[in-house]
DSSP file (Angstrom, degrees, kcal/mol; ACC not computed):
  #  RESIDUE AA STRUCTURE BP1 BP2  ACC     N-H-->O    O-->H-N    N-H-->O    O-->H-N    TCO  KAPPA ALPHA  PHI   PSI    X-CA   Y-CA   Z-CA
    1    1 A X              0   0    0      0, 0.0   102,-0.1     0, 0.0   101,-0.1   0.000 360.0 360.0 360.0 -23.7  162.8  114.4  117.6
    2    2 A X        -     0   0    0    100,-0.5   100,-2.3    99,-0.1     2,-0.1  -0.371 360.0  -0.1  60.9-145.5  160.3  111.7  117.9
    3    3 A X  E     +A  101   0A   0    159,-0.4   159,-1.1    98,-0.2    98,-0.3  -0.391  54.4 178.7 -64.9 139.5  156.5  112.5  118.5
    4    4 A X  E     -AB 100 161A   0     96,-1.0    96,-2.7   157,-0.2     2,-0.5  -0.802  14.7-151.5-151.9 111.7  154.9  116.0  118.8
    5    5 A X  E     - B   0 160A   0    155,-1.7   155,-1.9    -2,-0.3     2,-0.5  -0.787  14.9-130.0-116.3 157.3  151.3  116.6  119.2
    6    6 A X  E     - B   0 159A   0     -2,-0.5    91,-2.1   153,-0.2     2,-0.8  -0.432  27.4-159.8 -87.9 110.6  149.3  119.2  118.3
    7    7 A X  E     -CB  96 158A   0    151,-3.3   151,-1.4    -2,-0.5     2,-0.5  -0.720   6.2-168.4 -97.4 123.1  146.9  120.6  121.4
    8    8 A X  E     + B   0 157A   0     87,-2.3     2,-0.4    -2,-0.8   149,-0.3  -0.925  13.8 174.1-137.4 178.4  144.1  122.4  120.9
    9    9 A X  E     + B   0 156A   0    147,-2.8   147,-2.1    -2,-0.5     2,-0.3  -0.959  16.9 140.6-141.3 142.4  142.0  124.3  123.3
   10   10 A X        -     0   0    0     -2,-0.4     2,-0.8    83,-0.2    82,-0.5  -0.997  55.1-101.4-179.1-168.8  138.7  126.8  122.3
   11   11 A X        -     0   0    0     -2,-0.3     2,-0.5    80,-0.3   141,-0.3  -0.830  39.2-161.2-127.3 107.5  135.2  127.7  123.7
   12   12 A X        +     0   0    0     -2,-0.8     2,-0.3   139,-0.2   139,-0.2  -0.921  14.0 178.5-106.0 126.7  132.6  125.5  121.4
   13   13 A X  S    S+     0   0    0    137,-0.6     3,-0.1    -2,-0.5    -2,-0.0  -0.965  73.2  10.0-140.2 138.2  128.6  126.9  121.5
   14   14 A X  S    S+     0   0    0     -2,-0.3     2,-0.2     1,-0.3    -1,-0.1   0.638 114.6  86.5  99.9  -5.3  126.3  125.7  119.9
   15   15 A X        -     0   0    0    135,-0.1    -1,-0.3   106,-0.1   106,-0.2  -0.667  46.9-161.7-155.2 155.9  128.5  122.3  118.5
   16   16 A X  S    S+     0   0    0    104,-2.2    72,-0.8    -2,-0.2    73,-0.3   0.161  76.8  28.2-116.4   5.4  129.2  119.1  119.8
   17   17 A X  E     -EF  87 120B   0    103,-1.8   103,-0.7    70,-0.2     2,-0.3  -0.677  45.1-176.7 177.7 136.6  132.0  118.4  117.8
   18   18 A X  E     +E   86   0B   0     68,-1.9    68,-1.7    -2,-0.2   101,-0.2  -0.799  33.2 160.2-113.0 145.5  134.8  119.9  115.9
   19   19 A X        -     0   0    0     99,-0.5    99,-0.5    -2,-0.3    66,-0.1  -0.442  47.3-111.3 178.1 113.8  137.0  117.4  113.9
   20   20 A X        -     0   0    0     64,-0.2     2,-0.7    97,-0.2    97,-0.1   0.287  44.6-157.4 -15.4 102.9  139.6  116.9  111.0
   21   21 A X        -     0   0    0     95,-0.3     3,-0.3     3,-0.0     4,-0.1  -0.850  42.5 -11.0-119.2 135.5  137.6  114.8  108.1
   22   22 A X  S >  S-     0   0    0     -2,-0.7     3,-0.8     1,-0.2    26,-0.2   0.210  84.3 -78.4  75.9 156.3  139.0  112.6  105.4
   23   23 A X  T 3  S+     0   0    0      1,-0.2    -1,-0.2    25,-0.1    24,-0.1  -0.372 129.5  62.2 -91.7  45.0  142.8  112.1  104.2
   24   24 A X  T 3   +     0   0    0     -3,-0.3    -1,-0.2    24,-0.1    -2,-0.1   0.357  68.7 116.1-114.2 -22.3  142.3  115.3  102.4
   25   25 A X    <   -     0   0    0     -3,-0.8     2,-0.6    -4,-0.1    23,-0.3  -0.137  69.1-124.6 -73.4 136.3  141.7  117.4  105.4
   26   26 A X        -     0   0    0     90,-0.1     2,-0.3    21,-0.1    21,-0.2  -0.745  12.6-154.5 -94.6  86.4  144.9  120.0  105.5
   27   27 A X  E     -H   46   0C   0     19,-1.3    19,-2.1    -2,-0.6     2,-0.9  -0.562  19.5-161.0   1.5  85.0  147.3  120.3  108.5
   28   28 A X  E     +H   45   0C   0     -2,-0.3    83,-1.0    83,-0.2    17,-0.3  -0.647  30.5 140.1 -90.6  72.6  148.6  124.2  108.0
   29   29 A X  E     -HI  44 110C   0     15,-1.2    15,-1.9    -2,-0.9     2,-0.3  -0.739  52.5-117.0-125.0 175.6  151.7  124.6  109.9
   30   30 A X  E     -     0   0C   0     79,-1.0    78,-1.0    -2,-0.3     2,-0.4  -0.650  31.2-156.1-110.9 130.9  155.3  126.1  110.1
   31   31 A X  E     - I   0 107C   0     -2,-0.3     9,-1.8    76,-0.2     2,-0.4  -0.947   6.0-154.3-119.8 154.7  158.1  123.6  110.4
   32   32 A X  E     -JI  39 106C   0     74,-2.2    74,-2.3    -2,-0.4     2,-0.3  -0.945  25.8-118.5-128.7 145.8  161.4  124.4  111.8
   33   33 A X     >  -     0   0    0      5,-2.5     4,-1.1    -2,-0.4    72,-0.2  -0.579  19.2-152.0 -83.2 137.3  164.6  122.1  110.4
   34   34 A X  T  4 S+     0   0    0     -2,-0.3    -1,-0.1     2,-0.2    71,-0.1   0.655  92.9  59.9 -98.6   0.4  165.9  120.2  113.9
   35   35 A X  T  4 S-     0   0    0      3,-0.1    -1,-0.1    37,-0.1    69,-0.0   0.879 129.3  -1.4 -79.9 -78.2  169.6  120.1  112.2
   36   36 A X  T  4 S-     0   0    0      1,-0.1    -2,-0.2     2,-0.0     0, 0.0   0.657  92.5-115.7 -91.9  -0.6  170.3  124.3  111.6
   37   37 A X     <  +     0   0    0     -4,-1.1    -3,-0.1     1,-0.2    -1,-0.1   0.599  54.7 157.6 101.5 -11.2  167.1  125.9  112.9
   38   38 A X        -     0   0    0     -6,-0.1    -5,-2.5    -5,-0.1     2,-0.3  -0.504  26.3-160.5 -61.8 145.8  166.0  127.4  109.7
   39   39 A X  B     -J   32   0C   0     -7,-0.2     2,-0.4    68,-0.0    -7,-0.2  -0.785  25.2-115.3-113.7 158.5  161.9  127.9  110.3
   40   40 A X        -     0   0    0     -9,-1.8     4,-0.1    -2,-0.3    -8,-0.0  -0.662  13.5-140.7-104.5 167.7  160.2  128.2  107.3
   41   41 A X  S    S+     0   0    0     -2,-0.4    -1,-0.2     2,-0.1     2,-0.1   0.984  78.3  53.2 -78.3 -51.0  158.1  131.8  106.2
   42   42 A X  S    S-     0   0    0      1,-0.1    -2,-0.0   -12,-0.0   -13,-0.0  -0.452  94.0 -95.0 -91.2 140.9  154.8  130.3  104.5
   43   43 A X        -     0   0    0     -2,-0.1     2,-0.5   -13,-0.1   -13,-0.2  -0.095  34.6-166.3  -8.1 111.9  152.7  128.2  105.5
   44   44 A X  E     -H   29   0C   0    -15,-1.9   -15,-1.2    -4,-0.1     2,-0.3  -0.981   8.6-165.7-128.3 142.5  153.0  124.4  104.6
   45   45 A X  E     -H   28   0C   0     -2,-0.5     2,-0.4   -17,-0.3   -17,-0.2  -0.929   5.3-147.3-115.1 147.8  150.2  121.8  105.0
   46   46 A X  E     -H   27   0C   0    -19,-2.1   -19,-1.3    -2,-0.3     2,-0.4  -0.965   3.5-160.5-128.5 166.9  150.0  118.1  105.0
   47   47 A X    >   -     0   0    0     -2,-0.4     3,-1.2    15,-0.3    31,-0.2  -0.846  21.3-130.6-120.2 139.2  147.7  116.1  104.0
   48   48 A X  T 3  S+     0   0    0     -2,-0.4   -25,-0.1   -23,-0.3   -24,-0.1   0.165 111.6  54.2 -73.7  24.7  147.0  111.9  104.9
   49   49 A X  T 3  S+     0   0    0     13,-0.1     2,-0.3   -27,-0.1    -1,-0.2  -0.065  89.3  90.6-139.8  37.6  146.6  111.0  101.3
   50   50 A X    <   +     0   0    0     -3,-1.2     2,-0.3     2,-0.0    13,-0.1  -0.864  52.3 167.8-108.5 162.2  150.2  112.6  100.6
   51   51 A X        -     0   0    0     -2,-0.3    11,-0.2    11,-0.2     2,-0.2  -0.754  13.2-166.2-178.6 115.1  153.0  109.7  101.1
   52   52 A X        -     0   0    0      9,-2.7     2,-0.3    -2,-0.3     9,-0.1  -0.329  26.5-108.5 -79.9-179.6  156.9  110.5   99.8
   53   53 A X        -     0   0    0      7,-0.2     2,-0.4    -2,-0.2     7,-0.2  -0.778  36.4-127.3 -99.9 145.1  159.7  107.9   99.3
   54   54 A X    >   -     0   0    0      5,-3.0     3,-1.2    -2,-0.3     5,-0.3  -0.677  33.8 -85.3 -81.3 139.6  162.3  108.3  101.8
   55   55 A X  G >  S+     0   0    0     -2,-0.4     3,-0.7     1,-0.2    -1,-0.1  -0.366 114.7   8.9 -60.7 130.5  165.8  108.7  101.0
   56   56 A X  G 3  S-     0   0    0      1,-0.2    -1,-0.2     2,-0.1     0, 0.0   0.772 124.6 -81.8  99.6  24.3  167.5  105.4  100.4
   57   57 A X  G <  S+     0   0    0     -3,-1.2    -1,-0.2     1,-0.1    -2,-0.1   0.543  76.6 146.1 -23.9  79.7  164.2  103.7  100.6
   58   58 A X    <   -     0   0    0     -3,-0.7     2,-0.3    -4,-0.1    -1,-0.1   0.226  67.0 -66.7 -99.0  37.9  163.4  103.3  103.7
   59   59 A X        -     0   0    0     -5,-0.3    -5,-3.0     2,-0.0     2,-0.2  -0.854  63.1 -92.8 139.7-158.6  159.5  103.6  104.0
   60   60 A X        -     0   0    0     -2,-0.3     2,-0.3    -7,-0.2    -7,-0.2  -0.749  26.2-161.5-117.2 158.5  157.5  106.9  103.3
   61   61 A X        -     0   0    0     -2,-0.2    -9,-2.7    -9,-0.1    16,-0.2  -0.992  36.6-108.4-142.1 178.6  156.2  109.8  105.1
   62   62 A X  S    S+     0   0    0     14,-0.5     2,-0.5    -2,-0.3   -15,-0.3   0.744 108.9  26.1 -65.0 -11.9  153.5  112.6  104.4
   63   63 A X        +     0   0    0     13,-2.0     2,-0.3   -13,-0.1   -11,-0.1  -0.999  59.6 175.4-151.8 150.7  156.4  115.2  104.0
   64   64 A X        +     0   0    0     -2,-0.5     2,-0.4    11,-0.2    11,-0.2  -0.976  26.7 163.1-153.5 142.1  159.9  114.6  102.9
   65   65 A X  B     -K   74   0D   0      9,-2.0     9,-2.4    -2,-0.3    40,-0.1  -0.993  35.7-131.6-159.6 147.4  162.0  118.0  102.5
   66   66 A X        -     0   0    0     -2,-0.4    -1,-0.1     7,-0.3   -33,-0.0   0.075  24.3-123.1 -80.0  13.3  164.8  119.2  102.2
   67   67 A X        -     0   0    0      4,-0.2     4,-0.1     3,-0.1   -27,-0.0   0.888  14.1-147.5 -44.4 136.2  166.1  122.3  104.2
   68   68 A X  S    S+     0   0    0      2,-0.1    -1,-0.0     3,-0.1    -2,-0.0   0.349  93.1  47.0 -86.7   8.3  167.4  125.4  102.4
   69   69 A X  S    S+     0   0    0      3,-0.1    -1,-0.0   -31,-0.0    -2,-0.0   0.854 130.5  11.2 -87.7 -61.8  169.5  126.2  104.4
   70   70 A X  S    S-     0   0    0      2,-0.1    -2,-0.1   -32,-0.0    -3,-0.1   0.902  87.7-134.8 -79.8 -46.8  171.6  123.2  105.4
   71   71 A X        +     0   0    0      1,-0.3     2,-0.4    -4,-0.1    -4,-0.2   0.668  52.2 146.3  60.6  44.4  170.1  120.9  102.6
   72   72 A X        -     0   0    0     32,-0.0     2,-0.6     0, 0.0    -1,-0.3  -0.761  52.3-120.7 -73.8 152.6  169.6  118.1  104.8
   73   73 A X        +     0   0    0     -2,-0.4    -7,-0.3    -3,-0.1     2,-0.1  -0.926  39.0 171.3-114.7 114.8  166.7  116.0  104.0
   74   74 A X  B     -K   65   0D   0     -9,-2.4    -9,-2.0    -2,-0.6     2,-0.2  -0.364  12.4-154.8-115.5-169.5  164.1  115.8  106.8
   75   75 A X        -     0   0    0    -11,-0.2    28,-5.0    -2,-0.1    30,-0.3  -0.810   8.1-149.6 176.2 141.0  160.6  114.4  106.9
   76   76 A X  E     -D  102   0A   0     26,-0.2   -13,-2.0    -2,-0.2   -14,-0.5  -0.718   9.4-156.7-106.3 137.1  157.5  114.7  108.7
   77   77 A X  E     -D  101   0A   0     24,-0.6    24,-2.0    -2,-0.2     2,-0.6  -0.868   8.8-147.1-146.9 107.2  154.9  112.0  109.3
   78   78 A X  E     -D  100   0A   0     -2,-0.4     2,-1.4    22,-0.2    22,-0.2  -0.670  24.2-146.0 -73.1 116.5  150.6  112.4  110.2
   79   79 A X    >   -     0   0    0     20,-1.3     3,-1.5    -2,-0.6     4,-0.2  -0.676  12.6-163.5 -81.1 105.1  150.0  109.6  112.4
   80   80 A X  T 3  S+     0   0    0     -2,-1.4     3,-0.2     1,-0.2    -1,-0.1   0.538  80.4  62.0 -78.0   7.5  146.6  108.7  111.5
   81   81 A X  T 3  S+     0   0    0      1,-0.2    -1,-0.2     3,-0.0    -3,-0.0   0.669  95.5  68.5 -88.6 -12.3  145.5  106.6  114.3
   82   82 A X  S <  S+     0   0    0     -3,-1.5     2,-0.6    17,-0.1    -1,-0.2   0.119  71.0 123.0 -76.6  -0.5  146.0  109.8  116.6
   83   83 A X        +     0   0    0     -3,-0.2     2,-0.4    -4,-0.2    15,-0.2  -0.721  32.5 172.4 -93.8 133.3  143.0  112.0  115.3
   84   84 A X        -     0   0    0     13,-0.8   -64,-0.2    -2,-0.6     2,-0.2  -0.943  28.9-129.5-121.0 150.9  140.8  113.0  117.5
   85   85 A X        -     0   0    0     -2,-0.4     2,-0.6   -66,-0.1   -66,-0.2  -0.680  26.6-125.9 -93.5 143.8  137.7  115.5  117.4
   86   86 A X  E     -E   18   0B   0    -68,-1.7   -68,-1.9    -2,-0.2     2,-0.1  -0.790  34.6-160.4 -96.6 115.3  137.5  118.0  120.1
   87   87 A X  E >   -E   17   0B   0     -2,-0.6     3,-1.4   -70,-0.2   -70,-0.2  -0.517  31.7 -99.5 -95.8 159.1  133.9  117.3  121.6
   88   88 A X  G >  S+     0   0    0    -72,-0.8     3,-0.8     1,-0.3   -76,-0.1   0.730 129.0  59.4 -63.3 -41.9  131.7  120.0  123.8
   89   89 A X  G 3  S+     0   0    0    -73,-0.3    -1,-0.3     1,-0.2    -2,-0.1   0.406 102.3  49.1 -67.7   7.3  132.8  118.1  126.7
   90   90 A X  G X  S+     0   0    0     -3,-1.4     3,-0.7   -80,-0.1    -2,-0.3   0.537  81.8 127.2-115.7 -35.3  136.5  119.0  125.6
   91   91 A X  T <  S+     0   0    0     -3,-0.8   -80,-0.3     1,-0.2     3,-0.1  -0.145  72.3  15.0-100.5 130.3  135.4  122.9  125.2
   92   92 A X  T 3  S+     0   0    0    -82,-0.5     2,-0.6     1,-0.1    -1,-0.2   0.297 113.1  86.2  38.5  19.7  138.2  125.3  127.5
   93   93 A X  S <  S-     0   0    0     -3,-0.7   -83,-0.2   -83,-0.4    -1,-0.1  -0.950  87.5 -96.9-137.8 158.6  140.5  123.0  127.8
   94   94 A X        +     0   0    0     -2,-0.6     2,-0.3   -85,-0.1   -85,-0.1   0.038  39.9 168.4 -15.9 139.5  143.2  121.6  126.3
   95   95 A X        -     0   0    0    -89,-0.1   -87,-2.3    -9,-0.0     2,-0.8  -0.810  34.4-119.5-162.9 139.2  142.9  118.3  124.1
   96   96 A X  B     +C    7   0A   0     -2,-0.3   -89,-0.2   -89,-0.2   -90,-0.1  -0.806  29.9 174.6 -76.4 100.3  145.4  116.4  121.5
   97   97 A X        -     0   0    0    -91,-2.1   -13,-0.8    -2,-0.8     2,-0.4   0.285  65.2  -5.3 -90.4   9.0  143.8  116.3  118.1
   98   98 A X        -     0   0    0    -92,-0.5     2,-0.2   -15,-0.2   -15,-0.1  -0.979  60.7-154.8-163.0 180.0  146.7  114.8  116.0
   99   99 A X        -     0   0    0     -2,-0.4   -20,-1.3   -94,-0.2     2,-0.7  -0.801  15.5-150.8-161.6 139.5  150.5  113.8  116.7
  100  100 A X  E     -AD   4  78A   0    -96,-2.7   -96,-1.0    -2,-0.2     2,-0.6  -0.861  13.3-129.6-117.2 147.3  153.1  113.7  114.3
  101  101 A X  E     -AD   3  77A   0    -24,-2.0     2,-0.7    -2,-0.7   -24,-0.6  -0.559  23.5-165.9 -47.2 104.5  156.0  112.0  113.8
  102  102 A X  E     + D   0  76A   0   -100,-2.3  -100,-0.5    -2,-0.6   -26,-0.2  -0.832  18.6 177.6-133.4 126.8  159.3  114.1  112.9
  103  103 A X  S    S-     0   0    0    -28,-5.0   -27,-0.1    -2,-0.7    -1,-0.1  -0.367  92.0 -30.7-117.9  44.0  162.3  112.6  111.6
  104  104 A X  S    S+     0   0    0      1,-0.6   -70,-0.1   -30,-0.2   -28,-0.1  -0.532 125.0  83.6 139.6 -75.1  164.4  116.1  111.2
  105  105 A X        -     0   0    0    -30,-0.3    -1,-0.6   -72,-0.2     2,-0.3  -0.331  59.9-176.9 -75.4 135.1  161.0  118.7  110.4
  106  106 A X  E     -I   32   0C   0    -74,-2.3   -74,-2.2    -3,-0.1     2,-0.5  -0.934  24.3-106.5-130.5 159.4  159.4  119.8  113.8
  107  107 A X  E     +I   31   0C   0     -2,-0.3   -76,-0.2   -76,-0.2    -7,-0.1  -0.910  31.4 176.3-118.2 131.5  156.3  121.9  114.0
  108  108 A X  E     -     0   0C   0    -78,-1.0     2,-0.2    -2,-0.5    51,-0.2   0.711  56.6  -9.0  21.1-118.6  156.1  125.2  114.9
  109  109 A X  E     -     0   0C   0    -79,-0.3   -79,-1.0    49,-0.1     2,-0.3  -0.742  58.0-146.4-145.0 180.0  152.9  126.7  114.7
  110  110 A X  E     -I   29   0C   0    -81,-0.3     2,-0.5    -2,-0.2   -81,-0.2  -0.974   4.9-150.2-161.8 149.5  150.1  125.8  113.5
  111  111 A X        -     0   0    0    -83,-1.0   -83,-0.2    -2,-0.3   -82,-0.0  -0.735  14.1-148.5-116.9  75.3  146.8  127.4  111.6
  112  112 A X        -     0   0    0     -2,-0.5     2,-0.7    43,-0.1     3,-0.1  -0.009   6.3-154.0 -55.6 152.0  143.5  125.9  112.0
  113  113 A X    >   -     0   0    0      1,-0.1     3,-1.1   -87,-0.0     4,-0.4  -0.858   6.0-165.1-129.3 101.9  141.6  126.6  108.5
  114  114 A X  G >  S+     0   0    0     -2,-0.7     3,-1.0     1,-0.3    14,-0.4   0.904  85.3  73.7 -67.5 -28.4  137.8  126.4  110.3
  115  115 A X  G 3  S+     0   0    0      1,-0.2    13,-0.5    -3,-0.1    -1,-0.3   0.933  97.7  46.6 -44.7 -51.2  136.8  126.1  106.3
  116  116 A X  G <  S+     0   0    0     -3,-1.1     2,-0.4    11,-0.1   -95,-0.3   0.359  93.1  95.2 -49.0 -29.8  138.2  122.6  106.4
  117  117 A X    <   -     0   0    0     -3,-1.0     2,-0.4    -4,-0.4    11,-0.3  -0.775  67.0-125.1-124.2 137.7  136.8  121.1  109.3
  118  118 A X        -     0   0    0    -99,-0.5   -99,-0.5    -2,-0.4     2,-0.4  -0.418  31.4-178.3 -43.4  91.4  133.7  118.8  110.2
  119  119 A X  E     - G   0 126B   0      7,-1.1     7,-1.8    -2,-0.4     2,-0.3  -0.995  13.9-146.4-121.3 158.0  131.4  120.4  113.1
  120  120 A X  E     -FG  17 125B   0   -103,-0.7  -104,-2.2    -2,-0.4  -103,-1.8  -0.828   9.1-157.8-120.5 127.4  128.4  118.5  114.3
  121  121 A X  S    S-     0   0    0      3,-0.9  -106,-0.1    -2,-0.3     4,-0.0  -0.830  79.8 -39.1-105.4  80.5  125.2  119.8  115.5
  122  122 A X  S    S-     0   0    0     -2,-0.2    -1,-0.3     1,-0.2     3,-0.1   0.974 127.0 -42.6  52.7  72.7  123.2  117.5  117.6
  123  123 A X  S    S+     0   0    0      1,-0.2     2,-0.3    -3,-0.1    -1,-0.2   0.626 118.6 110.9  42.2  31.1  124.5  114.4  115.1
  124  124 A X        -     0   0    0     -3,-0.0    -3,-0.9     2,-0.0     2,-0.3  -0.871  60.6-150.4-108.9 166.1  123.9  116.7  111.7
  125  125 A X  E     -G  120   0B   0     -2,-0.3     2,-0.3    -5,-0.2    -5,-0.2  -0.939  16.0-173.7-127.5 155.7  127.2  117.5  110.2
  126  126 A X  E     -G  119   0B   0     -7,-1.8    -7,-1.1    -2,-0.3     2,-0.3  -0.950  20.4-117.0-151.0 140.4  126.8  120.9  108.5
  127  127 A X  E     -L  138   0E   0     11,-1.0    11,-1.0    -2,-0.3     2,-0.6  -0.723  18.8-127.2 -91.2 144.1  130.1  122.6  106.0
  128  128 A X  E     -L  137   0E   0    -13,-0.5     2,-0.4   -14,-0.4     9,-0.2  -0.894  24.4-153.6-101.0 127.3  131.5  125.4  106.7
  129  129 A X  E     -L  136   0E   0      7,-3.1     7,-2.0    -2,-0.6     2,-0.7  -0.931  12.4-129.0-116.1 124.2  131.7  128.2  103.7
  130  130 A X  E     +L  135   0E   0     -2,-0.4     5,-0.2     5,-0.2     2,-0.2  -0.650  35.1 154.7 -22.3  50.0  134.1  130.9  103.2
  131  131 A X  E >   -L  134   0E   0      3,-1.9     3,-2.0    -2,-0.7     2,-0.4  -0.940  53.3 -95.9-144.8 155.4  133.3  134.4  102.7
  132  132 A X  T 3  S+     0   0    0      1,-0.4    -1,-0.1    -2,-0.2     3,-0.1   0.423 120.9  52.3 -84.8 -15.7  134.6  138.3  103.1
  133  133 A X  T 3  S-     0   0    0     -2,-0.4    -1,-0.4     1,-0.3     2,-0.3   0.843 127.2 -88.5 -89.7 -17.8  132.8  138.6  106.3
  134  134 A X  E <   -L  131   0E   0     -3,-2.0    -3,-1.9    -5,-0.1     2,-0.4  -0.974  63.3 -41.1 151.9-131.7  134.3  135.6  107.8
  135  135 A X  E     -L  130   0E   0     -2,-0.3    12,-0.6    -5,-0.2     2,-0.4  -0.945  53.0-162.6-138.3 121.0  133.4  132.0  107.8
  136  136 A X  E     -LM 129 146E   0     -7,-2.0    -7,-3.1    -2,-0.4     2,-0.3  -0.681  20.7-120.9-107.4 163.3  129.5  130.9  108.3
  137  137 A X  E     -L  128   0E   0      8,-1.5     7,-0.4    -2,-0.4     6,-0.3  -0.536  40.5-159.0 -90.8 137.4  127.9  127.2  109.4
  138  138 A X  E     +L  127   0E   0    -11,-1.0   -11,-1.0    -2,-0.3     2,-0.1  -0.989  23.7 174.4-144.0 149.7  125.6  126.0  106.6
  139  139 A X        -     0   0    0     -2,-0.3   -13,-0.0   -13,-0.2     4,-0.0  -0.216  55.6 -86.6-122.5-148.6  123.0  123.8  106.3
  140  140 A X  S    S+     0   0    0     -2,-0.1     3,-0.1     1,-0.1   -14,-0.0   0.355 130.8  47.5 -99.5  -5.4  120.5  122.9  103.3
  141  141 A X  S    S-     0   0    0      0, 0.0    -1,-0.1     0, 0.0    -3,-0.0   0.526 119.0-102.4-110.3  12.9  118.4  125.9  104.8
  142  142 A X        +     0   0    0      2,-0.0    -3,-0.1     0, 0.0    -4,-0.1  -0.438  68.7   2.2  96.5 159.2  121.1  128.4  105.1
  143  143 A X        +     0   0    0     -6,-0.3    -5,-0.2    -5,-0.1     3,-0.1   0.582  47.9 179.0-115.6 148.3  123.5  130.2  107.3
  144  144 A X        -     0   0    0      1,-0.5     2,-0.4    -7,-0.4    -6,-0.1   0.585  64.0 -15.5-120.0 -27.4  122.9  128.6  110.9
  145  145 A X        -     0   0    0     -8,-0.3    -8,-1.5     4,-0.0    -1,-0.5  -0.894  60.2-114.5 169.2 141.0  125.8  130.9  112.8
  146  146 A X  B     -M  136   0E   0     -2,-0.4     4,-0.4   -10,-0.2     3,-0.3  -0.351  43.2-103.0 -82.0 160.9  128.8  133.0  112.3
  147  147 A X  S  > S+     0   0    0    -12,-0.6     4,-2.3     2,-0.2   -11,-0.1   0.509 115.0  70.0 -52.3 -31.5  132.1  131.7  113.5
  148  148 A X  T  4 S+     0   0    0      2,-0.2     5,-0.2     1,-0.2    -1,-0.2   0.577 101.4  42.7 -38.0 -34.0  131.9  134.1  116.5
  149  149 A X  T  4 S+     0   0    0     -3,-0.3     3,-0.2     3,-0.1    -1,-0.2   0.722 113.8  53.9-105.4 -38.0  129.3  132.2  118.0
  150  150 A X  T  4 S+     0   0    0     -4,-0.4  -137,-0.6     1,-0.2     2,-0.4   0.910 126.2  11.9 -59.6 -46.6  131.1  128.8  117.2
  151  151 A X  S  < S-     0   0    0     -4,-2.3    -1,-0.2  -139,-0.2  -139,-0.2  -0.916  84.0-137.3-148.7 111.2  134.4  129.3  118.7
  152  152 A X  S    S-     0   0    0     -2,-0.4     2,-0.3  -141,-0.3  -141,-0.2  -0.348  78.3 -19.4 -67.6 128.1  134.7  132.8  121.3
  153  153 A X  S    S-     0   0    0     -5,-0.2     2,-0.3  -143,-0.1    -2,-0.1  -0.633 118.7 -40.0  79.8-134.1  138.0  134.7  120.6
  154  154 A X        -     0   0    0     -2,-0.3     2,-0.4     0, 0.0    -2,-0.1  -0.881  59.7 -97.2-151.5 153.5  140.4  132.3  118.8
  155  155 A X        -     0   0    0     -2,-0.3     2,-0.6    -4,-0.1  -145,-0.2  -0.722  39.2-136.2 -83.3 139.6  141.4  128.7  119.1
  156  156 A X  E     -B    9   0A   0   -147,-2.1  -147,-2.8    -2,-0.4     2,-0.2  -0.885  23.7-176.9 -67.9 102.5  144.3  128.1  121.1
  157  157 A X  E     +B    8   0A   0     -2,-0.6     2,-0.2  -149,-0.3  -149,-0.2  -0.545  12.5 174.9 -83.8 149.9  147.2  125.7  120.1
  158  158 A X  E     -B    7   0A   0   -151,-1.4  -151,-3.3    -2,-0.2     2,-1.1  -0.844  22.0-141.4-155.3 137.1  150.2  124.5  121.4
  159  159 A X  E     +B    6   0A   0     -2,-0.2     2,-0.3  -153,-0.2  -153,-0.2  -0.816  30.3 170.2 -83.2 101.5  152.7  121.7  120.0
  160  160 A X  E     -B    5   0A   0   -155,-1.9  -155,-1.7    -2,-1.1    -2,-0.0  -0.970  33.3-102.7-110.3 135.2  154.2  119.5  122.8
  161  161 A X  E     -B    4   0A   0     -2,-0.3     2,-0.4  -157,-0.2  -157,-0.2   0.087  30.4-134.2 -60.6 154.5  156.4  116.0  122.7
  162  162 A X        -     0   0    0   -159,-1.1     2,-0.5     0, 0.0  -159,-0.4  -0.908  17.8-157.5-107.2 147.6  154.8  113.0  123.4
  163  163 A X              0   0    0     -2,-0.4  -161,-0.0     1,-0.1     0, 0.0  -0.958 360.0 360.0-128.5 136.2  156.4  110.5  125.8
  164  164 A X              0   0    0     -2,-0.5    -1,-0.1     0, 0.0     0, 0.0   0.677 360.0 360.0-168.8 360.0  155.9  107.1  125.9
């Protein structure tokens, strides 16, 4: 299967920069098995401070799995020099913020979790907090802007191979 990176594309105000922090940071996505096809139903994340053994050991990756359908043993791999932030100059268009490596597991879909993620105001970085109305921007004085106003609509994804 080779390479497959993850594009995304959304409408930034107010930000200058949206972006995956720390080997903690969660990747949420659907994997499909590249032997029978089986996709899987939930939600799986990986992480860059997760690392399996390969069967037979030959190296690691960030996911090692098995199919339940076929029981072939696949495996998935975050290429960590490949993260990128999507910057205000990035904002409507397309941009590849990761790419992964897939030895058997291919992805999907994919779930941005906005909870997760680093944005930058004019060089503050500010957390984003969780809560029944949606997901607000915070700072040490308190809510700076709903998600609405951070990214219009929904972010757009697409997974595509990489050639090179």
């Amino acid at each position: 299967m080779g390479r497959i990176g993850l594009q995304l594309r959304a409408t930034l105000e107010n930000i200058t920069r949206l972006r995956a922090e720390g080997e903690d940071f969660r990747w949420y996505l659907k994997l499909k098995c590249g032997n029978c096809g089986e996709v899987s139903e939930k939600w799986q994340y990986l992480r860059l401070m997760d690392s399996a053994p390969l069967k037979g050991g030959r190296g690691s990756a960030t996911m090692v799995q098995k199919c339940k359908l076929c029981s072939r043993e696949n495996s998935i791999d975050i290429l960590s020099q490949t993260i990128k932030p999507y910057n205000a100059e990035d904002s409507e268009k397309f941009k590849t913020i990761v790419e992964f490596e897939c030895r058997g597991l291919e992805p999907v879909d994919f779930q941005p979790q906005l909870e997760q993620t680093k944005l930058e105001d004019h060089g503050q970085f500010q957390a984003v907090q969780s809560t029944p109305q949606g997901s607000e921007l915070k700072d040490s004085s308190g809510p700076v802007c709903n998600d609405s106003s951070l990214v219009h609509g929904h972010a757009l994804c697409h997974l595509t191979p990489c050639y090179f």
